[in-house]
C-alpha positions as CSV (number, residue, x, y, z in Angstrom):
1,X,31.8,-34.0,-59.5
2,X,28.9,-32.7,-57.8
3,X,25.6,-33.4,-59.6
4,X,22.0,-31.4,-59.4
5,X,19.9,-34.3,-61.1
6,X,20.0,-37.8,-60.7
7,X,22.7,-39.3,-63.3
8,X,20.6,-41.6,-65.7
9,X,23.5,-42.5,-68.1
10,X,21.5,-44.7,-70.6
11,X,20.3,-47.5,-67.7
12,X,18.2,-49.5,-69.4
13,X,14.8,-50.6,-68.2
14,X,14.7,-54.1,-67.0
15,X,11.7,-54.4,-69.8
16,X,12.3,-51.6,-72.0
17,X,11.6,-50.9,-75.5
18,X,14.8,-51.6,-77.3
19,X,14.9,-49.2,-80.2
20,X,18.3,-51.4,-81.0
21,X,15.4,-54.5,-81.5
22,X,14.7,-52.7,-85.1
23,X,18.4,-52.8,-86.3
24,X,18.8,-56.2,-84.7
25,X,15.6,-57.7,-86.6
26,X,16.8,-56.5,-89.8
27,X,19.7,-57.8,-89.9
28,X,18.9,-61.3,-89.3
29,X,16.2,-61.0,-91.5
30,X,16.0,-58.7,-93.9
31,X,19.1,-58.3,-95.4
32,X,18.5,-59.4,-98.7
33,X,20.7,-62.8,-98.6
34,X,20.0,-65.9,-96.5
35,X,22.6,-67.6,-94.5
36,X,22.5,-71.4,-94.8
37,X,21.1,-71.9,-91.5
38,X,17.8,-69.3,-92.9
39,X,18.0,-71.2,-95.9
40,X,18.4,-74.7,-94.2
41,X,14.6,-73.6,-92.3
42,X,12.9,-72.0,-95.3
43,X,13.7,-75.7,-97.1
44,X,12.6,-77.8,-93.8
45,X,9.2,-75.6,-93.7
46,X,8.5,-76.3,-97.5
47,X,9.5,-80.0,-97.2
48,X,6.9,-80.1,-94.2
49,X,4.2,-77.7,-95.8
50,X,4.3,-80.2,-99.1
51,X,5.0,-83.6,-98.1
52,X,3.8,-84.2,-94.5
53,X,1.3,-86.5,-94.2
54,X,-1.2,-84.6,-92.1
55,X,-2.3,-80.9,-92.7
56,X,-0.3,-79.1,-90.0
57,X,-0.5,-75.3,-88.9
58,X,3.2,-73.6,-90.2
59,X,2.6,-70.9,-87.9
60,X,1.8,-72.9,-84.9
61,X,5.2,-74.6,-85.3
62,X,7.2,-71.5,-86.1
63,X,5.4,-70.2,-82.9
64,X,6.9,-73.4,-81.1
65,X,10.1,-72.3,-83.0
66,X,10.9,-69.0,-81.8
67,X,10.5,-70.6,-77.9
68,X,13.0,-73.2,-78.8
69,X,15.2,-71.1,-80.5
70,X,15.5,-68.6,-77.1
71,X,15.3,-71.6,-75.1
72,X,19.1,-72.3,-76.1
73,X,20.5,-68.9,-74.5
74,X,19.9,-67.9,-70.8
75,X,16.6,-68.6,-68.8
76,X,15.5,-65.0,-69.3
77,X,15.3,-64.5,-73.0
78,X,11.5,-65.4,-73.8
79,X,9.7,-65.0,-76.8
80,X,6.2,-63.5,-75.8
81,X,3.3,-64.7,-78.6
82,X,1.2,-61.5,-79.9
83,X,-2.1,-62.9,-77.5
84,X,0.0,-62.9,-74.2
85,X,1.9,-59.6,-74.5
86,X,-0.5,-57.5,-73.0
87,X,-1.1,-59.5,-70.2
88,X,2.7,-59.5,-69.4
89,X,3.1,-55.6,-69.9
90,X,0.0,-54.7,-67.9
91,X,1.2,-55.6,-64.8
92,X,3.9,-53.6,-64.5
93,X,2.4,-50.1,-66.4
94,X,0.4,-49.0,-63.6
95,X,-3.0,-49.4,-65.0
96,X,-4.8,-51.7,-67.5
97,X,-8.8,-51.5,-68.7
98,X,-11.0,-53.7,-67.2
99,X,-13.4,-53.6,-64.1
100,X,-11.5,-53.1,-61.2
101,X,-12.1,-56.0,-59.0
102,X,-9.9,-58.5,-57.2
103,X,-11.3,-62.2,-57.2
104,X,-11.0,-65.5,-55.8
105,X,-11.8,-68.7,-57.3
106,X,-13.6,-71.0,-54.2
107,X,-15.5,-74.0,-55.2
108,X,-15.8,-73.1,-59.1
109,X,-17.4,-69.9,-58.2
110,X,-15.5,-66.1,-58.8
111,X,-15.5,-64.1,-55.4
112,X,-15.3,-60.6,-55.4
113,X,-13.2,-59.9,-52.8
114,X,-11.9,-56.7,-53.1
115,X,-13.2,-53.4,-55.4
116,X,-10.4,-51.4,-56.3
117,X,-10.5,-47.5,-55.3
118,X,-10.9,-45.3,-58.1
119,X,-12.0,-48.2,-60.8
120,X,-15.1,-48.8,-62.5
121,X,-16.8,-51.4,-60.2
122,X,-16.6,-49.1,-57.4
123,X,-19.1,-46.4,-59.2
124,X,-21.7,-49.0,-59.8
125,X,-22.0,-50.5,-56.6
126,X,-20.4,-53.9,-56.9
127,X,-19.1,-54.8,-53.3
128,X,-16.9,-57.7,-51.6
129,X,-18.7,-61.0,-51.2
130,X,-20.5,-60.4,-55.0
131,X,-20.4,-63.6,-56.7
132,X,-19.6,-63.0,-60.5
133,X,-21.9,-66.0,-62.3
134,X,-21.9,-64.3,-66.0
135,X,-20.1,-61.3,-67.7
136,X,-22.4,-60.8,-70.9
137,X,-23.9,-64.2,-71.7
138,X,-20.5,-66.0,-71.1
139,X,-21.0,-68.1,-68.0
140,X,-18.0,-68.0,-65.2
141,X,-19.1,-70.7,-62.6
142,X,-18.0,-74.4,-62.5
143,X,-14.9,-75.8,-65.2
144,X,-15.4,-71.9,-67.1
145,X,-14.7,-70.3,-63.9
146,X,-10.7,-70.1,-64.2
147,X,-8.5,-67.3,-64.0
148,X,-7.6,-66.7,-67.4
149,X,-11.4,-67.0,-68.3
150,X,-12.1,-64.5,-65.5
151,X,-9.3,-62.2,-66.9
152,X,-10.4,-62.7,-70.9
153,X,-14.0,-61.4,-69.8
154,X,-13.6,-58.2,-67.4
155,X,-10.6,-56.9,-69.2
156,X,-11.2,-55.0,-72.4
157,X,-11.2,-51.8,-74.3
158,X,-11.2,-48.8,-72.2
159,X,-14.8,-47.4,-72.4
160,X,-16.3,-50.8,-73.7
161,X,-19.3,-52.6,-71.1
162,X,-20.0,-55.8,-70.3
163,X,-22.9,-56.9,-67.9
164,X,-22.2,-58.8,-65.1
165,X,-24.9,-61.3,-63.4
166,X,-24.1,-61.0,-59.5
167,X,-25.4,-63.0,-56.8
168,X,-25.4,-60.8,-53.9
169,X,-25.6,-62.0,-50.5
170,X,-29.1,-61.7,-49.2
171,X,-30.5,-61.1,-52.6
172,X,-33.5,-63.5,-53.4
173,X,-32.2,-63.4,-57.2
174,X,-29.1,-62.3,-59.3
175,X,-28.8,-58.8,-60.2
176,X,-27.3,-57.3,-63.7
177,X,-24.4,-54.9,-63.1
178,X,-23.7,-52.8,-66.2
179,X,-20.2,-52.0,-65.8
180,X,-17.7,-49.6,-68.5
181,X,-14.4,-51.1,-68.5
182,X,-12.0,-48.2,-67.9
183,X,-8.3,-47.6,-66.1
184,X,-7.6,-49.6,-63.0
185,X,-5.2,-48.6,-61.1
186,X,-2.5,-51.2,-60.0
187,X,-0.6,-50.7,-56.6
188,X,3.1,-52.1,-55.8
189,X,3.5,-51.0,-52.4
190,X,1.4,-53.3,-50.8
191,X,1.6,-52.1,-47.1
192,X,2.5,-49.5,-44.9
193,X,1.9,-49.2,-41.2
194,X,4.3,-48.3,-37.9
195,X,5.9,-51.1,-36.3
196,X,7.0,-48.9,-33.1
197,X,6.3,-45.7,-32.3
198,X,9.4,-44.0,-34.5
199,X,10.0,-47.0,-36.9
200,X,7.4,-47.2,-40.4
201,X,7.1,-50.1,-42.7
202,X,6.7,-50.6,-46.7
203,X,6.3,-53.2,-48.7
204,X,7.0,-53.3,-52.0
205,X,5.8,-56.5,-54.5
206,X,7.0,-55.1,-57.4
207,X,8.8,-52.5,-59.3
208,X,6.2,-50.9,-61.5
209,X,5.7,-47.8,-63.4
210,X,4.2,-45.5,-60.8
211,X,6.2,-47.6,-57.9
212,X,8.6,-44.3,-57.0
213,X,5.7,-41.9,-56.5
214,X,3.7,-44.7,-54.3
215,X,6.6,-45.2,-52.3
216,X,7.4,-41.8,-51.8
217,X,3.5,-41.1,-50.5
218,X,4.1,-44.2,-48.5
219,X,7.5,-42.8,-46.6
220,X,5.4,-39.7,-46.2
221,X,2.6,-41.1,-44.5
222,X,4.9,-42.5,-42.2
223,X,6.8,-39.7,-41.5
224,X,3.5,-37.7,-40.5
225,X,3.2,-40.6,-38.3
226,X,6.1,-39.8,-36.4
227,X,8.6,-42.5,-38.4
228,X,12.5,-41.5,-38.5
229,X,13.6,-45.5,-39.3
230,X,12.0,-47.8,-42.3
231,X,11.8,-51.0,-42.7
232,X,12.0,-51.7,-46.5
233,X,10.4,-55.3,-47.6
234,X,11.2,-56.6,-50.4
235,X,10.6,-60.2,-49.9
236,X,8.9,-61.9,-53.0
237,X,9.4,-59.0,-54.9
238,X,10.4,-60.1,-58.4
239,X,11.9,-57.0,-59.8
240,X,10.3,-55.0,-62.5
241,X,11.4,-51.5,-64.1
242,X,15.3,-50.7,-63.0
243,X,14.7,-46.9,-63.3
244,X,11.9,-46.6,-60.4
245,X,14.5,-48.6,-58.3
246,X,17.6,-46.2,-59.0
247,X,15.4,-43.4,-58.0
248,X,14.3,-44.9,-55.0
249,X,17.6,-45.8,-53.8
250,X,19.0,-42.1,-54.7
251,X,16.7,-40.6,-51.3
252,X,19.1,-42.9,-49.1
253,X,22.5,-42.0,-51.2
254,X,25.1,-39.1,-50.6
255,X,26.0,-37.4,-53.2
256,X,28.1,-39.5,-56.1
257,X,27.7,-42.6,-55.1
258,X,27.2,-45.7,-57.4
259,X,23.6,-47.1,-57.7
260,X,24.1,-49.9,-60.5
261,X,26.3,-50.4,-63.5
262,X,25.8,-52.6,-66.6
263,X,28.0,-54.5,-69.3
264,X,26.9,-55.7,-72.6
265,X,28.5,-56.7,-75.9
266,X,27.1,-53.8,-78.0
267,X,27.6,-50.3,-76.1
268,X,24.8,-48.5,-76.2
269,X,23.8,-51.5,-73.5
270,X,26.5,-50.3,-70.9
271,X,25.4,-47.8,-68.5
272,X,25.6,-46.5,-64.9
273,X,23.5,-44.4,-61.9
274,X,25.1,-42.0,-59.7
275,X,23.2,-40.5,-57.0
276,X,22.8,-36.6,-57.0
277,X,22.7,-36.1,-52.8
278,X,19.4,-34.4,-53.3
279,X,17.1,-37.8,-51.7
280,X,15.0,-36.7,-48.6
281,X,16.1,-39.8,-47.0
282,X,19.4,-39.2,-46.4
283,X,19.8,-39.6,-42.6
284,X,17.1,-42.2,-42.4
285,X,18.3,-45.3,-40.8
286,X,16.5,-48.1,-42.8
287,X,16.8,-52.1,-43.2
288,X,16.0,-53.9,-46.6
289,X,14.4,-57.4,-45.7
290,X,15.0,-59.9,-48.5
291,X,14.6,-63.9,-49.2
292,X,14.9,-66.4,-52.4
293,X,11.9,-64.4,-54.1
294,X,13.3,-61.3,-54.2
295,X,15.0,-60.8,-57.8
296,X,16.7,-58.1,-60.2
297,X,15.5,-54.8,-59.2
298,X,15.1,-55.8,-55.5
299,X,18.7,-57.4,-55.6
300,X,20.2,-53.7,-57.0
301,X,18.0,-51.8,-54.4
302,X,19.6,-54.2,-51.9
303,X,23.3,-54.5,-53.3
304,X,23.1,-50.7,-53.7
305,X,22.4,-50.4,-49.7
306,X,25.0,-52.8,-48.6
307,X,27.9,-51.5,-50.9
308,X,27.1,-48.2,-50.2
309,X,27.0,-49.4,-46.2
310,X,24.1,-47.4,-45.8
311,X,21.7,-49.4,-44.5
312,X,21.5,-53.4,-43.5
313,X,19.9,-55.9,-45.3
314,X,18.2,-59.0,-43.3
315,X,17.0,-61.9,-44.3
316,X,17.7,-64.6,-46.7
317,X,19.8,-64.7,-50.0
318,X,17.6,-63.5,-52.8
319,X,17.1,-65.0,-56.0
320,X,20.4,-64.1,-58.0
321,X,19.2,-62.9,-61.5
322,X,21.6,-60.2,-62.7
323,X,21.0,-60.0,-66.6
324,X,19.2,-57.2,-68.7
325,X,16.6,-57.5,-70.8
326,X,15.2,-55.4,-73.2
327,X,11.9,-55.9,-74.9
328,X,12.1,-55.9,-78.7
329,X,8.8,-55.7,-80.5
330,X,7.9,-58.0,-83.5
331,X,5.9,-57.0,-86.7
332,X,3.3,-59.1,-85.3
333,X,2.2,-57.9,-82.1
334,X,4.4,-60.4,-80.4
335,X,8.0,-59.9,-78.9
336,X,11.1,-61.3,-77.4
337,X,13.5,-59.8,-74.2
338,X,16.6,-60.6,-74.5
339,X,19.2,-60.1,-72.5
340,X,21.9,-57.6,-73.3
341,X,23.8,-57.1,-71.1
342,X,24.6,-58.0,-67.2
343,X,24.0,-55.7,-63.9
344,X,26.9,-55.0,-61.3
345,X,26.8,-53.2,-57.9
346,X,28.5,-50.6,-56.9
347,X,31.5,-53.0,-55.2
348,X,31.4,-54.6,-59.0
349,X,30.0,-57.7,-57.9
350,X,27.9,-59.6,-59.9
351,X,24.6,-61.3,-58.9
352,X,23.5,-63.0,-61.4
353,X,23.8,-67.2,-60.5
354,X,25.4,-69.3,-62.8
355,X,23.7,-70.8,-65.6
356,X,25.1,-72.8,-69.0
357,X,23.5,-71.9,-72.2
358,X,20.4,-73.7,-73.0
359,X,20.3,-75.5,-69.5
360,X,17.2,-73.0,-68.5
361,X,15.8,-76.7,-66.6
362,X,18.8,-76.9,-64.1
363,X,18.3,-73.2,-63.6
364,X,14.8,-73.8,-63.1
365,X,15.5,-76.1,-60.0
366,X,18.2,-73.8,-58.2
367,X,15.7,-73.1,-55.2
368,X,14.8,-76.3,-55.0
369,X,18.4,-77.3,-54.3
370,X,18.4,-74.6,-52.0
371,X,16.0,-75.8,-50.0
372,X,17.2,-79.5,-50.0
373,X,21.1,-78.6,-48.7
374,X,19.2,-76.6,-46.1
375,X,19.9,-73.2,-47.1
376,X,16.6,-71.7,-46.1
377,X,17.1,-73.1,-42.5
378,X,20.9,-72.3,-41.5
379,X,23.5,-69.9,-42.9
380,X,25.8,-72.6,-42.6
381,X,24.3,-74.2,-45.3
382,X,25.0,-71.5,-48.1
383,X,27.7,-71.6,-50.7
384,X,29.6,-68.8,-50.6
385,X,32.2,-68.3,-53.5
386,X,35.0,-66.9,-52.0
387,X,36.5,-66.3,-54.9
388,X,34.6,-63.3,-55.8
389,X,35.0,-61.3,-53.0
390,X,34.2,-57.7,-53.0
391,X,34.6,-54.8,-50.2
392,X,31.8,-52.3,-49.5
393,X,32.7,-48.7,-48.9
394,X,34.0,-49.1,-45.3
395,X,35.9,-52.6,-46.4
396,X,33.2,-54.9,-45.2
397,X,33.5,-58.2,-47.6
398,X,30.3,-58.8,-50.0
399,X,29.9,-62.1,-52.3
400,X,29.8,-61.9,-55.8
401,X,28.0,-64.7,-58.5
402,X,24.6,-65.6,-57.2
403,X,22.1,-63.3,-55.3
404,X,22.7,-61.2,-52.5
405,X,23.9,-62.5,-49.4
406,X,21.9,-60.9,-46.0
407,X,24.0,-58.8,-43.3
408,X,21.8,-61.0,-41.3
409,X,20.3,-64.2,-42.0
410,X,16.8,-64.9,-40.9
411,X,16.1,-68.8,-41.4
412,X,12.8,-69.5,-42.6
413,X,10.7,-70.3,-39.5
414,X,9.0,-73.8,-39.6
415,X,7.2,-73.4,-36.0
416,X,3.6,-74.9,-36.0
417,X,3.9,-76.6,-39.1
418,X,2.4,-80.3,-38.7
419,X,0.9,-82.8,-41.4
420,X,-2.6,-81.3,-40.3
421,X,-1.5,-77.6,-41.6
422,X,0.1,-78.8,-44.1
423,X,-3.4,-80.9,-45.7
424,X,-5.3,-77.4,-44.7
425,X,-3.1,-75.6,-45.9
426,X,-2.4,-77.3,-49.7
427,X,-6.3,-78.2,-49.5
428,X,-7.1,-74.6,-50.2
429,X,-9.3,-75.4,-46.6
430,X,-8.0,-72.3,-44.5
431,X,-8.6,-69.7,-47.6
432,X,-12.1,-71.2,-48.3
433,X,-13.2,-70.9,-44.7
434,X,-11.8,-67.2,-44.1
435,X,-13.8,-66.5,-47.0
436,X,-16.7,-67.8,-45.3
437,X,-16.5,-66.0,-42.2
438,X,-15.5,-63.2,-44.1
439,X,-18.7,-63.3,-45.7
440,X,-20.4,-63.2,-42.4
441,X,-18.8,-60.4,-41.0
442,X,-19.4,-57.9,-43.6
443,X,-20.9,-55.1,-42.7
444,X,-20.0,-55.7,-39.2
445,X,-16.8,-54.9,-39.4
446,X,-16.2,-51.3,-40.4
447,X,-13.8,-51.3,-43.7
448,X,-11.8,-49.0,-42.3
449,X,-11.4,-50.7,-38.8
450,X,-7.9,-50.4,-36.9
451,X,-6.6,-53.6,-36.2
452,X,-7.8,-53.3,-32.5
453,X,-10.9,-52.6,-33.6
454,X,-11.4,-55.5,-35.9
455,X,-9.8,-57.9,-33.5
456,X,-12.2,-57.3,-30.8
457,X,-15.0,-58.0,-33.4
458,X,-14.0,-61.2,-34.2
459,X,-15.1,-64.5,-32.5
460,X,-12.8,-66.0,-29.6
461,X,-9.7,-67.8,-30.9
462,X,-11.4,-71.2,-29.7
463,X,-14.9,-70.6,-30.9
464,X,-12.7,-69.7,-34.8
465,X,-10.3,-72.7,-34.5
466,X,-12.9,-75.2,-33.9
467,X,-15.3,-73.4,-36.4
468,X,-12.1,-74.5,-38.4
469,X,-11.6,-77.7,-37.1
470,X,-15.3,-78.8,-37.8
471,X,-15.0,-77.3,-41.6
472,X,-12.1,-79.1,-42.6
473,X,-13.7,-82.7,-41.0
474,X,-16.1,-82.3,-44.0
475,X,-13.7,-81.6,-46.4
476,X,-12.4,-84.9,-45.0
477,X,-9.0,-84.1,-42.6
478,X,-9.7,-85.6,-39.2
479,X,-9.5,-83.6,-35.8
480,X,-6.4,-84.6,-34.8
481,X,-6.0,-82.2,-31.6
482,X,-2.6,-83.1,-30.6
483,X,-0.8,-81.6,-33.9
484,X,-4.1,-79.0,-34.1
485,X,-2.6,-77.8,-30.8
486,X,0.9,-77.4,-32.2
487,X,-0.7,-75.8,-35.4
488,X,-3.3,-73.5,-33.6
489,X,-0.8,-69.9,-33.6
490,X,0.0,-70.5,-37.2
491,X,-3.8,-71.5,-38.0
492,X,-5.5,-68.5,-36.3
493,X,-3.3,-65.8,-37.7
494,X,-3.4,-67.2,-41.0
495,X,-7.4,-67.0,-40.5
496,X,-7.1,-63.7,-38.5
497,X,-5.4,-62.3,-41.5
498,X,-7.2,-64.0,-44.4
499,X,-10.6,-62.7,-43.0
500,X,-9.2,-59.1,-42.6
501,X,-7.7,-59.3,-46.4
502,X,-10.9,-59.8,-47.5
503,X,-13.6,-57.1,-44.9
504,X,-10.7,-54.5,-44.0
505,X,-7.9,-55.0,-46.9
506,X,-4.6,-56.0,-47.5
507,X,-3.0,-53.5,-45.5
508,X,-4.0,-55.3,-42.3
509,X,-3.5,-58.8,-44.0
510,X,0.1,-57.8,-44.3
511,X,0.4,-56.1,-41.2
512,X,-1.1,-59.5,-38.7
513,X,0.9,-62.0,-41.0
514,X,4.1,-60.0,-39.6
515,X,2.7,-59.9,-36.4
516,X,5.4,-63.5,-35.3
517,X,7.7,-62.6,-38.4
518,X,10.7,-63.1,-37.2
519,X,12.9,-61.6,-40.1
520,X,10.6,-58.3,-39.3
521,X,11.6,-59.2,-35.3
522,X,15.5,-59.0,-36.0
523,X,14.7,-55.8,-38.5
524,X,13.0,-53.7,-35.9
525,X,15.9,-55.2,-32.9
526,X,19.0,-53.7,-35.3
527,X,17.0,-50.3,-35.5
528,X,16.5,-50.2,-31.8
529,X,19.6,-51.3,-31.0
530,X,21.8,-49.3,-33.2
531,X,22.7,-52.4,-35.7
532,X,22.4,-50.3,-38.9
533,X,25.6,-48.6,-40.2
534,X,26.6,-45.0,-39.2
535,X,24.3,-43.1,-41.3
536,X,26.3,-41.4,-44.0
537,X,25.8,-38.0,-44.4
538,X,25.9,-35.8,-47.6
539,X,29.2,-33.7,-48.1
540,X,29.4,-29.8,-47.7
């Protein structure tokens, strides 16, 4: 069957609305007879309303309730409460209302450190190195100065204002910023750059509502810069909305090829994705990189690659989380996602880990144990099941029941790291002190500096690491030079980078962190080299 559109075949969204959640709902709850379990609650929420000895909020414990009652199915069905549901949603629709700044927290003070393009702070001047102090007369500095305080105050109704008192650098006295909250734009392609003269880089940290048309600009960009090879990263990458996945993965895919399939109890839960040949990507070589971060969507986008042998993936096993959920809203503003049904690849592998009902703890710990038998540091190390064994299109073997295993494993590297980096490192020390030579070098360093340029404006690497050194003695690590000397690669690119996150942006931040990566090493050496599988061209 030769197809002229994607095939969508009712694939659910990883967080869609479940129109099912409706039918569901009112079954359990509205159909006119208790069971004796309802019954059984109804009488322990009367008994405890009437006789308990102290007054007790009902709705607090039903709140406490719903949690529990979730709690006892797999780690992903969550009930969200009605003041935490837009918070959850924002981050993957693309946009949300508020001022359009990114922050730190560094010694109970908010940093501005980055004004986001297109959003309301940028019209009014605000700039990176703006210390927020007050947003109206609710003061953000010392114990008020947390995230989720920072979040309650600059987000708000699109067109609503709140003032914000700013200490500016150089400024005898803080300044009021009116600001009108309006759309800012969020970004999931982090980074794009060329890593050789014909090979272009993307990463991706999440699969969001716009993420197909940002990575499509991104591919673009690189192809004007001469790129004929990507390498994809989707390391950390938690996963997000399936559908912006299955049309990414349809640019690389010939013509009716499987992208994903799902099972569920109920039907209307079981779908599939077939590619339509029509991608622009088609003859692309590319390489997916992956590690224990990268979940759901990224784990189709990879498993849909390696089935399909069209492209390698390198790396480390990601995260193994396999199950849909839909989002089902509650007559209260709040709502649950529960899981419906399960994802397969195109080999029918699952990768979704084990788990036993109500065991979400265990399930919790799974990297953990990871890390302890080694995994992260030798292939030798991982468990394969060889049970569920699977073939990919030209017969390679793939593992089913818990992530997706690398074509090539990538151990995580441990090079330069010493008790001294490690008390840096956790102490919050190297970020703070970027941030202060950051704060020096603004306006010295063009915001739109090449990395060559903003290299050479940057002190020597001895005159930074023992600018370093001396900070951290007052925070009260001791120069100890023989492990600073083992440290010192790992500490200067960590400042290099930290420093150019916050003057040039996180382009660059991204960009001199994979400077020494060695997973992005072995991705560009299988492109050189010919590594990748034959490309697979489209049918006539």
């Amino acid at each position: 069957m030769k197809n002229n559109k994607l095939i969508l075949a009712s694939i659910p969204l990883v967080l869609a609305i479940g129109v099912v959640g409706g039918i569901f709902l009112g079954k359990v709850f509205y159909n006119g007879q208790l069971s004796p379990q309802e019954e059984k609650m109804r009488t322990i929420m009367a008994l405890i309303e009437n006789e308990y000895v102290d007054d007790v909020s009902l709705d607090s414990i039903m709140e406490g309730t719903f949690s529990g009652l979730l709690s006892q199915l797999d780690p992903h069905s969550v009930y969200i409460p009605a003041e935490d549901l837009a918070a959850v949603t924002d981050e993957l629709e693309g946009s949300f209302s508020g001022v359009g700044v990114s922050f730190q927290i560094i010694s109970d003070t908010v940093n501005i450190i980055e004004i986001v393009p297109g959003g309301p702070a940028e019209s009014v001047g605000l700039q990176p190195g703006d210390k927020i102090l007050k947003a109206n007369d609710v003061d953000l500095t010392g114990a008020a100065a947390t995230t989720e305080n920072v979040y309650r105050n600059l987000r708000g109704e699109k067109g609503s204002k709140v003032t914000l008192t700013i200490k500016r650098r150089n400024a005898k006295a803080p300044i009021a910023v009116a600001v009108t909250r309006g759309d800012v734009p969020q970004t999931s392609v982090d980074a794009k750059y060329m890593l050789s003269d014909e090979i272009g880089y993307v990463k991706v940290s999440k699969f969001a509502r716009n993420t197909y048309q940002e990575f499509m600009n991104a591919l673009q960009h690189l192809e004007a810069k001469g790129a004929k090879k990507f390498v994809i990263d989707l390391r950390g990458n938690s996963g997000g909305y399936l559908e912006q996945a299955v049309m990414m993965i349809n640019e690389f895919l010939p013509p009716d090829r499987m992208i994903v399939y799902t099972k569920g109890k109920n039907p209307v839960n079981e779908s599939y994705a077939i590619s339509n040949g029509r991608g622009h990507y088609l003859n692309s070589e590319i390489v997916v990189m992956t590690d224990e971060f990268s979940a759901s969507a990224s784990e189709i986008f990879a498993g849909a690659i390696q089935d399909n042998d069209r492209g390698l993936v390198i790396g480390r096993r990601t995260f193994g989380k396999g199950l849909v959920q839909n989002q089902l809203p509650l007559n209260d503003s709040s709502a649950i996602r529960l899981t419906v049904a399960r994802y397969y690849t195109p080999s029918g592998r699952s990768i979704q880990k084990e788990y036993k009902l109500g065991e979400g703890g265990k399930y919790d710990l799974d990297l953990s144990q990871r890390f302890a038998h080694g995994e992260f540091y030798s292939a030798d190390s991982i468990k394969l099941d060889k049970t569920k064994e699977y073939s990919t299109t030209t017969g390679r073997p793939v593992y089913g029941g818990g992530g997706i295993m690398p074509d090539f494993f990538v151990p995580e590297d441990s090079t330069g790291i010493t008790n001294y980096y490690i008390s840096v490192s956790n102490g919050g020390m190297l970020r703070d002190y970027a941030y202060k030579m950051a704060d020096q070098l603004r306006g010295k360093i063009p915001s739109n500096a090449t990395k060559a340029q903003y290299l050479k404006a940057l002190p020597s690497d001895e005159v930074l690491l023992q600018g370093f050194v001396d900070y951290a003695v007052t925070k009260g690590v001791p120069a100890r030079w023989y492990y600073i000397r083992q440290s010192e690669d790992l500490i200067l690119q960590q400042l290099k980078a930290v420093i150019a996150r916050d003057v040039v942006g996180y382009n660059l931040f991204v960009e001199l962190l994979n400077d020494n990566d060695n997973t992005v090493s072995r991705a560009v050496g299988a492109l050189k080299n010919g590594e990748s599988p034959v490309v697979i061209r489209p049918e006539k």
